[in-house]
N, C-alpha and C positions, 0 to 999 in steps of 0.2 A: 205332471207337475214340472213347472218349468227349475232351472237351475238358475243359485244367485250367480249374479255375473260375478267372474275372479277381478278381484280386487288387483292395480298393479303394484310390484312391489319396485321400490326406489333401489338406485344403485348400493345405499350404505348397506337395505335390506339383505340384498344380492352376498354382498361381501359378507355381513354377519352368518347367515346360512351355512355359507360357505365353511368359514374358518370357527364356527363355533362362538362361543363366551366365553369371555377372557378369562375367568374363574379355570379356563380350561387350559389355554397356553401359555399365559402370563408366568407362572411358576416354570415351564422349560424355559423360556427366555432368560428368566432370572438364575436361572443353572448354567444355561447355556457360558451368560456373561461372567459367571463364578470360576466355569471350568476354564474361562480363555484368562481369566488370572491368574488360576492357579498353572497355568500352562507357562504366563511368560515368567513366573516366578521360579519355577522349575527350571527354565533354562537360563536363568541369572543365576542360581547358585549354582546347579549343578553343570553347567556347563560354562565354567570360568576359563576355562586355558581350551576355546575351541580355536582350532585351527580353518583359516579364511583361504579358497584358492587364492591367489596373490598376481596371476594372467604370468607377465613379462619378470617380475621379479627375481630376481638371486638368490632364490634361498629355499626354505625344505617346501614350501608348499607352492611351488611355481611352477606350473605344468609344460610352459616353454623349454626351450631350448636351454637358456640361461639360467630355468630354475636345476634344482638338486631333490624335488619328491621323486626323481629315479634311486636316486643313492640311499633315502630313506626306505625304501622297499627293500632291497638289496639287502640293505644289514639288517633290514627284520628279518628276511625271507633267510639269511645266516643265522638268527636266533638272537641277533641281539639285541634288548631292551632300547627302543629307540622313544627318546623323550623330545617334544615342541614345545620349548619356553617363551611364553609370553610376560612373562610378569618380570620387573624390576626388582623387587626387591621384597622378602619377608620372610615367613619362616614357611608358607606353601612352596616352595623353591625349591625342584630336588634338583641333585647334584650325581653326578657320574663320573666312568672313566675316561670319556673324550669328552668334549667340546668343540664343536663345530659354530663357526661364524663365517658367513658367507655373506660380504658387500655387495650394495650394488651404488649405483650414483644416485643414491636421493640423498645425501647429507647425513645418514645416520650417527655418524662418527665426529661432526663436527659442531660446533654452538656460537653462539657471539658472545663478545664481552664486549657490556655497553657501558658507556662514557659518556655522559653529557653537558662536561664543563665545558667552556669554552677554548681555553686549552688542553685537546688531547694528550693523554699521554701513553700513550700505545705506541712503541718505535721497534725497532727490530734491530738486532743483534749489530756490533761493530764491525765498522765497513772494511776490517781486515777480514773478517768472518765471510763476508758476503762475498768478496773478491774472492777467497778460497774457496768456499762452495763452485762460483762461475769457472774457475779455474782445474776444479779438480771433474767437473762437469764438461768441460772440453775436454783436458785429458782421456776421461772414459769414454767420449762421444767418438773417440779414435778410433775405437775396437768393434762400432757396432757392424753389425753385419748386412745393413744395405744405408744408402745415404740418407733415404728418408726418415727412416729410422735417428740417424743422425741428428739432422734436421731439425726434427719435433722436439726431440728431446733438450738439445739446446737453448732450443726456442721454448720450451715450458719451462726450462730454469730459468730462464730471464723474465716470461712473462713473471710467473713467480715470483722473483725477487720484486720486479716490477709494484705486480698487485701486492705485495706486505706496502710499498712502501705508499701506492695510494690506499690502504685498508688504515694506513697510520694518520693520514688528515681527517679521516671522519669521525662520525661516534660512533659507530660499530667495527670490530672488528674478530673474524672469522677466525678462533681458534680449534686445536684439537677439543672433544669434549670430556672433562676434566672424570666424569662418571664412569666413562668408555674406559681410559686409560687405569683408573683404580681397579675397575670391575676385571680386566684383562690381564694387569701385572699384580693384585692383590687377593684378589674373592675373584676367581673363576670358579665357574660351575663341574671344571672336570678337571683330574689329575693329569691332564694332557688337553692345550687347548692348540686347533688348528684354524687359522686364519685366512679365508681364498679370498684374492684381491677382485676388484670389479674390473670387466673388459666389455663387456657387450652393451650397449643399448639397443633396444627394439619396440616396435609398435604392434600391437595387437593385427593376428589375421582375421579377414571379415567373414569369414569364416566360423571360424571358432577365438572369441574373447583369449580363450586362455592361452592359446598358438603365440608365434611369434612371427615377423614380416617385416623384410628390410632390418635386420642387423646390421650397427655399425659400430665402429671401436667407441669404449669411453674414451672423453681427450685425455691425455696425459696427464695435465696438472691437475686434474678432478682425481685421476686415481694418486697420485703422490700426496696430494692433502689427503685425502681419505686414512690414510696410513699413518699418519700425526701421533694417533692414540696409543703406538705401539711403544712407545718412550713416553719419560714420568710425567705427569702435568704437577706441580705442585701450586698449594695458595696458600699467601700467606694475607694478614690485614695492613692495610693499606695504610702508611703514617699519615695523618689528619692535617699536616703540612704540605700543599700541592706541590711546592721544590723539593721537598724531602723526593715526595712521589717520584718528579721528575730525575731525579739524580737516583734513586734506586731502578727503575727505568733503564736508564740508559748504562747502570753499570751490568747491564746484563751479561753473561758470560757468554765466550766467541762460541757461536752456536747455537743459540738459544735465544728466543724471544719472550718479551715482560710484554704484558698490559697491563690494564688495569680494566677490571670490572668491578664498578660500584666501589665498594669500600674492600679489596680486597685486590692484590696484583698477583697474576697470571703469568706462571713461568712455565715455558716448556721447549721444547727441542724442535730444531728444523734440520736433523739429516739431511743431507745432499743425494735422497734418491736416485736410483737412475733407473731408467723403464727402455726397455727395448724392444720389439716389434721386427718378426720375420716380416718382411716386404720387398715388392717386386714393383719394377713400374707397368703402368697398364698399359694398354691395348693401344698401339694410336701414336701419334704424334702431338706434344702437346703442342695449345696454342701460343705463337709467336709471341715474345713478352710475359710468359706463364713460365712457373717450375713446371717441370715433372710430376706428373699426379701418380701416386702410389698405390696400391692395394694388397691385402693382407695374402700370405701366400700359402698355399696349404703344401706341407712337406711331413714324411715320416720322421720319427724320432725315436731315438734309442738315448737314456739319459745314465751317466753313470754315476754312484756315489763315491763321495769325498770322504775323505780319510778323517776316522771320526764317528762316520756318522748309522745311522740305524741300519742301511741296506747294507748288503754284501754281494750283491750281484744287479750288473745294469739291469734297466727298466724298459724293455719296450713298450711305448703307448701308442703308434699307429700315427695316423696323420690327424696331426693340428693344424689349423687357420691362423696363418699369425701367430705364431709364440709370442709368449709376452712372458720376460723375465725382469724381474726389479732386485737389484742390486743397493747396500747402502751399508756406513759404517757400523749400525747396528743389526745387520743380515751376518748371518756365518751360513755359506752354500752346504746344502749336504745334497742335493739331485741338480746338476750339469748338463748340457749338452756337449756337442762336438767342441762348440767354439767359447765353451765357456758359460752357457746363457743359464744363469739361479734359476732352477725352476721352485724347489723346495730348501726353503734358510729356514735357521731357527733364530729367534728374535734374542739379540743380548743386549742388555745395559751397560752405556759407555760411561767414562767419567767417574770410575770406583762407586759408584752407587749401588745399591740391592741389588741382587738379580729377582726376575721373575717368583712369583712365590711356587708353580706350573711352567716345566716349559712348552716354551713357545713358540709354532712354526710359522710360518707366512709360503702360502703356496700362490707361486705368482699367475698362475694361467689356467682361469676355474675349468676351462673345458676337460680338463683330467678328471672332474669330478664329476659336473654337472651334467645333465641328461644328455646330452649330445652320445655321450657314452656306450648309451642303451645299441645303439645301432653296430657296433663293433665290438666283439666278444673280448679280444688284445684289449682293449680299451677297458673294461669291462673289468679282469684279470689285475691292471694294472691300477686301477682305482683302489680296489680291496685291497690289492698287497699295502698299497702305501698308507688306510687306513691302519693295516695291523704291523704296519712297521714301525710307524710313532704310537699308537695305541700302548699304554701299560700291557707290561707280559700279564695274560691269566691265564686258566688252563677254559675256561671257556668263555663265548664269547660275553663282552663288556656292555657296560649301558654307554648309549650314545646320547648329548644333549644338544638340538639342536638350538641355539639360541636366536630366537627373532628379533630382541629389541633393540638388535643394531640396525633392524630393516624396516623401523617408523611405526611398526605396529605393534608395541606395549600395552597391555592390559590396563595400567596403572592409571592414563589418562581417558579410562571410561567411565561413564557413570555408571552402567548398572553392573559390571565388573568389582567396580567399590562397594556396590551396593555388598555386594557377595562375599565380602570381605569385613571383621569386626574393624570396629565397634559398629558400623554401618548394617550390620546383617540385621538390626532390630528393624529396621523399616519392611523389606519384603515379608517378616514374618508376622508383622501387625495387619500388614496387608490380605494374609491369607485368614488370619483370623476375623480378619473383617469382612472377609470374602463368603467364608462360613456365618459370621451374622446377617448377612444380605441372603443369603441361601435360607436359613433357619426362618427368619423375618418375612419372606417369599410366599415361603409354602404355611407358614402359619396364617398369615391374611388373606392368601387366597383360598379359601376353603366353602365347604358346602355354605348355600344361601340362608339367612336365617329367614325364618318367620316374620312377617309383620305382627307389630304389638294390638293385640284387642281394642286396649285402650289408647284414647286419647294420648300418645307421650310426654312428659312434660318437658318443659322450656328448656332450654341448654344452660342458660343461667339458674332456675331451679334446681337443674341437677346440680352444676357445679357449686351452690350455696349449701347444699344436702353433703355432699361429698365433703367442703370443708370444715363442716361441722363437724361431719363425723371422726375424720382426721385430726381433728383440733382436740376434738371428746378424747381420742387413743392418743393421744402424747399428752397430753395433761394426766394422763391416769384415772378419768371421773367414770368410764362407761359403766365401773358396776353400779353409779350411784342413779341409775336411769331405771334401773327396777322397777320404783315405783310409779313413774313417770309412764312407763308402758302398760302399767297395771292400769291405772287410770284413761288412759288413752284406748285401751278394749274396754273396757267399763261403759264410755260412754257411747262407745259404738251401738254395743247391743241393746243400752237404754233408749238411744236414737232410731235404731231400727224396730226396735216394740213401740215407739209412739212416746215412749214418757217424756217430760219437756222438764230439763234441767230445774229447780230452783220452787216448781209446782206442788209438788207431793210432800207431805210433811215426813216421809221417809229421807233417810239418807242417800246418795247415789252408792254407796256401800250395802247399805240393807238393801236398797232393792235389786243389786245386782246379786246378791244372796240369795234373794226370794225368787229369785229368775231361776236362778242356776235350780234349786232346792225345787221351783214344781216341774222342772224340764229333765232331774236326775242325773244334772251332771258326776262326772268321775270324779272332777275334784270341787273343795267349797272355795267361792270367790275370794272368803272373807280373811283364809287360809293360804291362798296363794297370795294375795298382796301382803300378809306380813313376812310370809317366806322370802317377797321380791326384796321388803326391807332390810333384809338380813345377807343377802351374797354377798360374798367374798373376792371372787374371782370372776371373770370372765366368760368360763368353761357353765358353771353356777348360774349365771346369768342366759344366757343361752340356754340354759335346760328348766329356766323357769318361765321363759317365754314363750318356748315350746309348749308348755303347761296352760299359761293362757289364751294360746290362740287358739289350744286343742277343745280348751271349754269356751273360747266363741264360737268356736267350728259346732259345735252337740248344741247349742243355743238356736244357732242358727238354721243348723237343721231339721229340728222338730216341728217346722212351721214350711218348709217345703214339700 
């Protein structure tokens, strides 16, 4: 007997064989995409203060040279509670014994105050002010310890003066940021806060992202602005008179600069910083018509402390690149070199004002902190000590806080950060419960196949005409009044199917559905159940007399099969 030929089967064929009936994986899919919700929602709330490698950055999580994730190892691997704050402001916020803020040059520290009359009124302090600052910045420039140094330094106070005074014709202009400065002299996060100035910029090695390649000094006047927030910023509102404006403006005190931003004027302090820089000149001779080009010079150092202050014995740190020490009327030195150079001041307010609510250090040259560190043990030694020198006395070690959103990456300005955060936490959690109705909803619809219906199905309109009936019947309250309605309705069924023709017989359709019942022995009498159906009460009632009925069509019907 020969064989039917195999029939071919079509590629969709092919595929369905393969992977089954959806009946079959449709519900993982629909799990699958439940779990990867409930996954990113998990890590919105529970992971709000995560910590981002940061590559070249300044600060606790910068794996560079210029970051400080060495120094954070370090005090845990001593036992101390080391905290990474993200967030600005709320009651998630904790707080500790130190505080740690480490700069670097992306603007953290600084904001605009915008202006868009036509006459500005943004000016800078009196031009006796200004001439003192230039003059008391020569003076210091005498002492510095190589010319280029010199140099620069002069030359950032003048560009300086310079740029206030084209920052003053436009509509913007570049102040300390007013947040910075409360957050720092008011609500610090630690009973001792320390502040390392920014020196290095660098660019990723191709190597590895998070390396660093080609370091070069930040410029001077980026690190002297940076430093703005360490003195008050205060705001007051703005008189609604622009000459008013102008004339409180300009009676600014020697010292200090006014703006105006929007409907409120901006006062705050321009210290006469001074930044110094070990440097040597370089290799070579320069070219004809050229300064002397400079570069940073690396020498050992041994710093002593000033009288006063928290140390009691010099400090050797080993060899630094370029010292960088900053010097200003609101610095009090407590760590020196030979020739004088502030490595570590503590910040005071001038002008009888508050002091600090915490004091304040400014450590001028991060590489004492920052990883560079790790490679030399002196170095290493010399960081810790000076930790637990300004550190509050305790009898063990303290919580440390690093705080980031001086380094551009705040929590605050995320959305799903916020989300994680009230009143906003009601979204992701409607989200998961909607995640479980999609899951729930899934696996109920996808289920074993039904049956096909016997019969004919009726119309979709049919059904849905049936359906509001019946719904209509149950809020109105009538269904128990359908009793007899259904008595008659089997009545004439089984009159229909014995033959009898409605309206024919001089019988009743009630007697002879009696006389049916009565030669066929049903259970119960017809005549007895329909006045029964007249009489329910309830719903429950009703239901167990129609069961009664269809059980005596049922023994009707059966007697003749």
């Amino acid at each position: 007997m020969a064989k039917p030929a195999a029939t071919k089967k079509t590629f969709g064929q092919h595929i369905g064989a393969r992977i089954g009936k959806a009946s079959g994986w449709l519900p993982a899919v629909a799990a699958f995409l439940c779990l990867c919700l409930f996954a990113a929602a998990a890590i919105t709330l529970f992971d709000v203060n995560s910590v981002p490698k940061t590559g070249q950055k300044a600060n606790a999580t910068g794996l560079s040279a210029q970051g400080t994730a060495g120094l954070r190892r370090l005090l845990e691997a001593r036992g101390h509670e080391v905290i990474v704050n993200r967030m600005e402001d709320g009651p998630l916020i904790e707080h500790g014994d130190l505080e740690i803020i480490t700069l670097d040059d992306d603007g953290g520290t600084l904001t605009y105050a915008y202006h868009f009359d036509s006459d500005d009124t943004s000016s800078a302090s009196s031009s006796s002010a200004s001439s003192a600052e230039v003059s008391s910045a020569n003076a210091a420039s005498a002492n510095f310890t190589s010319a280029n140094a010199t140099s620069e330094s002069a030359a950032s106070v003048s560009a300086s003066a310079s740029g206030d005074a084209d920052e003053e014709t436009g509509s913007a202009t570049l102040i300390p940021d007013p947040r910075r400065s409360k957050h720092v002299l008011r609500q610090p996060l630690g009973k001792v806060v320390l502040v390392v100035a920014p020196k290095w910029n660098a660019g990723p090695d191709p190597r590895n992202r998070y390396w660093d390649r080609g370091p070069t000094l930040v410029a001077t006047a980026n690190v002297i602005d940076s430093l703005g927030f360490l003195s008050p910023v205060s705001e007051v509102p703005a008189p609604k008179d622009d000459r008013q404006a102008m004339a409180r403006v300009k009676a600014s005190p020697p010292g200090t600069q006014t703006v105006r931003n929007g409907d409120s004027l901006v006062t705050f302090d321009r210290p006469p910083y001074m930044l110094k820089r070990d440097m040597r000149p370089m290799a070579g001779k320069a070219e004809k018509g050229t300064a002397q080009p400079f570069e940073p010079a690396p020498h050992l150092w041994t710093f002593r402390p000033a009288q006063g202050g928290p140390f009691s014995a010099p400090v050797s740190v080993g060899a630094i690149t370029g010292l960088q020490s900053i010097t200003g009327p609101n610095l009090r030195p407590l760590l020196v070199g030979p020739n004088g150079e502030a490595v570590l001041s503590q910040v005071i307010v001038t002008g009888n004002r508050p002091q600090p609510k915490a004091p304040i250090y400014l450590l001028s040259d991060p590489d004492l902190l920052n990883n560079q560190i790790l490679a030399d043990p002196e170095k290493v030694v010399a960081a810790l000590s000076l930790i637990d020198a300004i550190s509050p006395p305790a009898e063990k070690p303290g919580r440390v806080v690093f705080n980031l959103t001086f380094n551009g990456i705040s929590t605050d300005h995320d959305l799903l950060h916020a989300l994680s955060r009230p009143p906003f936490i009601a979204v992701p959690l409607c989200l998961l419960i909607a995640g479980l109705g999609l899951m729930w909803a899934a696996f109920s619809r996808f289920g074993p196949a039904r049956e096909a219906p016997v019969e004919p199905p009726l119309g979709r309109g049919v059904k849905i005409l049936a359906d509001n009936a019946a719904r209509l019947m149950a809020i109105t309250l009538k269904e128990v009044k359908l009793g007899p309605a259904y008595a008659d309705l089997v009545r004439d069924q089984v009159l229909k199917d014995k033959g009898y023709r409605l309206g024919v017989s001089p019988e009743s359709p009630d007697d002879l559905a009696e006389r049916l019942g009565q030669a066929q022995k049903t259970t119960d009498s017809f005549i007895d159940l329909k006045a029964r159906a007249a009489k329910v009460m309830t719903v429950h009632q009703l239901i167990d007399i129609t069961l009664k009925l269809h059980a005596w069509k049922t023994e009707i019907q059966r007697a003749h099969t």
